[in-house]
C-alpha positions in Angstrom: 113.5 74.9 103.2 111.2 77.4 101.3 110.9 80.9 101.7 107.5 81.1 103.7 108.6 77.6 105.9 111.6 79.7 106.9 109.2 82.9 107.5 107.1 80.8 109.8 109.5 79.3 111.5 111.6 82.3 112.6 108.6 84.7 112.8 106.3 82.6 115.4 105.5 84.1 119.1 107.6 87.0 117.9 107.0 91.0 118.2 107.4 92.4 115.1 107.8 96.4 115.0 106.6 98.1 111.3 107.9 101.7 111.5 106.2 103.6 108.7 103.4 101.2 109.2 101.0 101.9 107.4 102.9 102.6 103.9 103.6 100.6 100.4 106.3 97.9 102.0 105.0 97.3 105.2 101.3 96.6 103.5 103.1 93.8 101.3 105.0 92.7 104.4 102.6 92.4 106.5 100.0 90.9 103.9 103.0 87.7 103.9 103.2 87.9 107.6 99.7 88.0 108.5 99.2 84.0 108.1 101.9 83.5 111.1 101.0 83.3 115.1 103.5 86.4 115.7 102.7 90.0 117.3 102.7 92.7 114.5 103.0 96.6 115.6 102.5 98.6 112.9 103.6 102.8 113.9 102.4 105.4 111.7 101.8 109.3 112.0 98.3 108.7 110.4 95.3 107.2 111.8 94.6 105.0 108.6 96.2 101.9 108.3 95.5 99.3 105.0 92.9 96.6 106.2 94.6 93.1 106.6 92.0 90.4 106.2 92.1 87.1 107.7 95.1 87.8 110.0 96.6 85.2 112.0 98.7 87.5 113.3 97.9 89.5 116.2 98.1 93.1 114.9 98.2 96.9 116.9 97.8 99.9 115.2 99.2 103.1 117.0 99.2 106.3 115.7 102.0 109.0 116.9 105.0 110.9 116.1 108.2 108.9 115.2 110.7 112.0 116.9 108.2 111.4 120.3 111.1 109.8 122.3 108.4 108.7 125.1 106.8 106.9 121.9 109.4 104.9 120.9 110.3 104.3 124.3 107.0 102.0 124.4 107.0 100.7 120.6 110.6 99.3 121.3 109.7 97.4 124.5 110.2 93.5 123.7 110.7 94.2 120.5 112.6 90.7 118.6 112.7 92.7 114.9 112.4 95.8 113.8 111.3 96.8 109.8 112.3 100.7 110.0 110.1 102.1 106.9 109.1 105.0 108.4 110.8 108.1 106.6 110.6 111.7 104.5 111.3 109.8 100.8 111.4 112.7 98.3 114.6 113.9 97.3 113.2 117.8 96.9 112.1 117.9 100.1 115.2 116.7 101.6 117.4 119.4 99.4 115.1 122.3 100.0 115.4 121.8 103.7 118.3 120.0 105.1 117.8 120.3 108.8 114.0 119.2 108.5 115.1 115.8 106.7 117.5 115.1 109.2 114.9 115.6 111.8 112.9 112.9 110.4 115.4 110.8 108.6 118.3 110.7 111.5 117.7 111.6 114.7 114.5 109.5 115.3 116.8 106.6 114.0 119.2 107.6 116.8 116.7 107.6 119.3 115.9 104.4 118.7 119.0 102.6 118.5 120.2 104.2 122.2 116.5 102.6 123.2 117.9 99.3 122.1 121.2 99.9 123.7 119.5 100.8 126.9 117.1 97.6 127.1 120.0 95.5 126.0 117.7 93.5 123.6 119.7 93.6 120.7 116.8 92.7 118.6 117.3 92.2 114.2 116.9 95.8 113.2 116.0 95.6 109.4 116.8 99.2 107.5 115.1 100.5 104.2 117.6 101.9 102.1 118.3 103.6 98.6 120.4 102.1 95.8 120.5 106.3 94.3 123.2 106.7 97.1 126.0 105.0 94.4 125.0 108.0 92.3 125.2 108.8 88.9 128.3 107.3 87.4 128.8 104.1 88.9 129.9 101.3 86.9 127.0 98.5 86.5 125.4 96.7 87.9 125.9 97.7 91.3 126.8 95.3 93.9 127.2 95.8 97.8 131.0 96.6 97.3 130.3 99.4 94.8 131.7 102.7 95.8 128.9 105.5 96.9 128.5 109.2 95.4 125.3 110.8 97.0 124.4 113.7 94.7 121.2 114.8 97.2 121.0 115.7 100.5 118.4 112.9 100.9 121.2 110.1 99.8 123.5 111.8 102.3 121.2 111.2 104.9 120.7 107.7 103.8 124.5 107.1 104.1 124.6 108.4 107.8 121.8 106.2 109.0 123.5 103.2 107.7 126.1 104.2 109.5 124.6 104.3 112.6 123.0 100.9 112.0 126.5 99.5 111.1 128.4 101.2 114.0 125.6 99.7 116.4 125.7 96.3 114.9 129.4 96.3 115.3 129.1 97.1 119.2 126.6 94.0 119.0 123.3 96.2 120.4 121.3 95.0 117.3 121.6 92.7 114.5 121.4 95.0 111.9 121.0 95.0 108.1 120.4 97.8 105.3 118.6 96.4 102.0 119.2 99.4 99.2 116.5 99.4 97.2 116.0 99.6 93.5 112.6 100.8 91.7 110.1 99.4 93.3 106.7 98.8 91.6 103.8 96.9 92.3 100.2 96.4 94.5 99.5 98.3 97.3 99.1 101.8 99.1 100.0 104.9 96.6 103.7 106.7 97.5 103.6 109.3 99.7 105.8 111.7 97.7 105.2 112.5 94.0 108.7 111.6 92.9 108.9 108.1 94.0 107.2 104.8 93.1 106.8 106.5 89.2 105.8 102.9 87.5 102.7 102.4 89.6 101.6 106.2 88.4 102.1 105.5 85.3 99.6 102.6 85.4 96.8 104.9 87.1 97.5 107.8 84.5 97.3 105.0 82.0 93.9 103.2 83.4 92.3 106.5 82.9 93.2 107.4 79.5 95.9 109.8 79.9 98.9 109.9 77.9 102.5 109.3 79.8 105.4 111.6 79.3 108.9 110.5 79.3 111.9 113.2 79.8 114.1 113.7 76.4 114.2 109.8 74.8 113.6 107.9 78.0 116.7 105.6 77.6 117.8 105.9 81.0 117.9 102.2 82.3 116.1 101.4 85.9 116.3 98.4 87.4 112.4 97.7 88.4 111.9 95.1 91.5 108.2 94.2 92.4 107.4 94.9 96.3 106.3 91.3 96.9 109.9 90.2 95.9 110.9 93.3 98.0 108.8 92.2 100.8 110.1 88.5 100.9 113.4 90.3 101.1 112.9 91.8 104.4 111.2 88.9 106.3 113.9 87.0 105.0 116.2 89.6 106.0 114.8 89.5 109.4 115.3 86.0 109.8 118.6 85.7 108.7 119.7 89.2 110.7 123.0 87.0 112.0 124.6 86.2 108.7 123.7 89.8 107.6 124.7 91.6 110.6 126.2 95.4 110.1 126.2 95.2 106.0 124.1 96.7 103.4 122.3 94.9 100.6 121.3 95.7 96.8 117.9 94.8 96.5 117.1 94.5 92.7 115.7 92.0 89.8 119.6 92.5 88.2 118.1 93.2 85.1 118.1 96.7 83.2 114.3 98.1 81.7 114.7 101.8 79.7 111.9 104.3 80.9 110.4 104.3 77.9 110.3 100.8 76.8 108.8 100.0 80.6 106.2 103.3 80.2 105.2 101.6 76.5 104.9 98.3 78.0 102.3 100.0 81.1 100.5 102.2 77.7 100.5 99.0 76.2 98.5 96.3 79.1 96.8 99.4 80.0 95.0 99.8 77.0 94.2 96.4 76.7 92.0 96.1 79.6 90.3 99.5 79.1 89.9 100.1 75.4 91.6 103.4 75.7 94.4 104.2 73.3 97.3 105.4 75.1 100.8 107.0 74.4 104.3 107.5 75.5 105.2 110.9 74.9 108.4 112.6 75.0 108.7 116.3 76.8 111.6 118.1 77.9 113.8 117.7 81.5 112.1 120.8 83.8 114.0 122.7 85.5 115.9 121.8 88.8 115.3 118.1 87.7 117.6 116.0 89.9 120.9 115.1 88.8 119.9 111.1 90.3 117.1 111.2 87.7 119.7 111.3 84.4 121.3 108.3 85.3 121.5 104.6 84.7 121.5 101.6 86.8 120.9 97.9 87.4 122.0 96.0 90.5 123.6 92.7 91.6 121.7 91.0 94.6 123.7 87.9 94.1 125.5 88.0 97.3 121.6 88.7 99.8 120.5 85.5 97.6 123.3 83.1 98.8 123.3 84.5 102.1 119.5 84.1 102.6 118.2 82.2 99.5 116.1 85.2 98.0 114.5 84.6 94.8 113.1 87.6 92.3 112.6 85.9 89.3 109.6 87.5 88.6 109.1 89.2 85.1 108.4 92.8 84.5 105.5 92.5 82.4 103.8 90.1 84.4 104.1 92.4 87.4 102.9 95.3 85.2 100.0 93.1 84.6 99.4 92.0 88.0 99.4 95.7 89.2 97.2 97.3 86.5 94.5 94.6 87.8 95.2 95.1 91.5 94.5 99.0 90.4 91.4 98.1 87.9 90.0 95.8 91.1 90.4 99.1 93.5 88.9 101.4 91.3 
């Protein structure tokens, strides 16, 4: 059975929650989603959500505050899968004020999963996770039975959510499942926060001429996954929420790109389609850098393939190309 056969067949006359709506992996998600008769509610503190063209999909928009208990009270009602995007993502933010992330990061998550408890619905509860909580010195690649090190408050955080999701799984009130992501790049809705999806700014800065800086030689490896693979991961998550229930995932390409050679490679497509000569150029680490930023990883997502028959086979460079167009095309 193929991917979007599966997607259909799992997804249709369902009520599909999008927390975080109206971000980078709910866009992509939705844009596969949008071709099947299912109910989409996508929740988002903003008022401006990504058009979706030609939906098949029925689709709601609401606009509101994810720590409004009252709010999720209605969002959750009949709910058959929830993708739980929504979230404060920068690693400063979370360090400079502890209590203020967990807001945001924890307790709404809470709320939520004593909603589900409540209403008994026990629906597939689909969790976007970090592969930076394995921290700094793990041995590679990374797989789902690799011990975790949080070095920032943020990865902290992201520990205790998943283990809220597991311990709720467990007691069999939802069919949960974390997916840890690795570098995500690709088409879509800028980031939110200035310290995360760092390849697809690097293709704007390079679209318009400027040079790109790399920290020191740039030879920390990243393991880059394009959101449409990322994407495909969730639905298929979501459909397979049984086999996957109460464990956490690496989601990754399993292969291992150095900063600067996948910087060079943006300079390099960049200034192809524009004319304009661009650069790599290496400056020093600021201060207060993150200790998560100095280190090096790639992941193993062998065992989410042969538990839901995932494919991310795509290649970097022709993802690097197929964003720098998506970007040209929105300028």
């Amino acid at each position: 059975m193929t991917d979007n056969t599966k997607i259909k067949g799992f997804y249709s006359g369902k009520k599909v929650l999008f927390t975080g709506g109206a971000g980078y992996i709910a866009y992509n998600v939705t844009e596969i989603l949008k071709s099947v008769d299912c109910k989409i509610v996508r929740f988002d503190i903003g008022s401006k959500f990504p058009v979706i063209k030609d939906a098949k999909a029925e689709i709601t928009d609401i606009s509101g505050d994810i720590k409004d208990s009252g709010t999720l009270e209605k969002l959750l009602k009949d709910v058959d899968v929830v993708f739980h995007f929504a979230a404060q993502t920068s690693v400063y933010v979370a360090n400079d004020d502890p209590a203020a992330d967990a807001k945001v990061n924890i307790l709404p998550l809470i709320n939520m999963l004593e909603i589900v408890k409540k209403n008994c619905s026990s629906p597939a509860f689909i969790f976007s996770g970090t592969v930076t909580v394995s921290g700094v010195d793990v041995p590679l690649p990374v797989n789902d039975s690799s011990a975790d090190d949080p070095v920032s408050i943020y990865d902290l955080h992201k520990i205790v959510a998943e283990q809220y999701i597991e311990y709720y799984s467990k007691m069999g009130y939802i069919k949960g499942a974390i997916l840890r992501l690795a570098n995500i790049y690709g088409p879509g809705p800028k980031s939110s926060s200035s310290d995360r999806g760092i390849l697809n700014r690097m293709m704007i800065k390079a679209l318009s001429g400027q040079d790109l800086t790399v920290y020191g030689a740039g030879d920390f490896l990243r393991d880059y996954i394009h959101v449409k693979d990322v994407a495909m991961a969730f639905l298929l998550a979501g459909a397979n929420a049984d086999a996957l229930r109460g464990k956490h995932f690496v989601i990754s390409s399993g292969k291992g790109t150095k900063l600067v050679d996948a910087f060079n490679m943006v300079a390099d497509q960049a200034s192809k389609r524009t004319g304009k000569k661009v650069k790599v150029v290496s400056v020093p680490p600021p201060q207060g850098l993150s200790p998560i930023e100095s280190r090096n990883f790639i992941g193993d997502p062998s065992a989410f393939k042969k538990l839901t028959g995932w494919k991310n086979d795509r290649a970097l460079k022709d993802g690097i190309i197929e964003t720098i167009d998506f970007f040209r095309e929105g300028a």
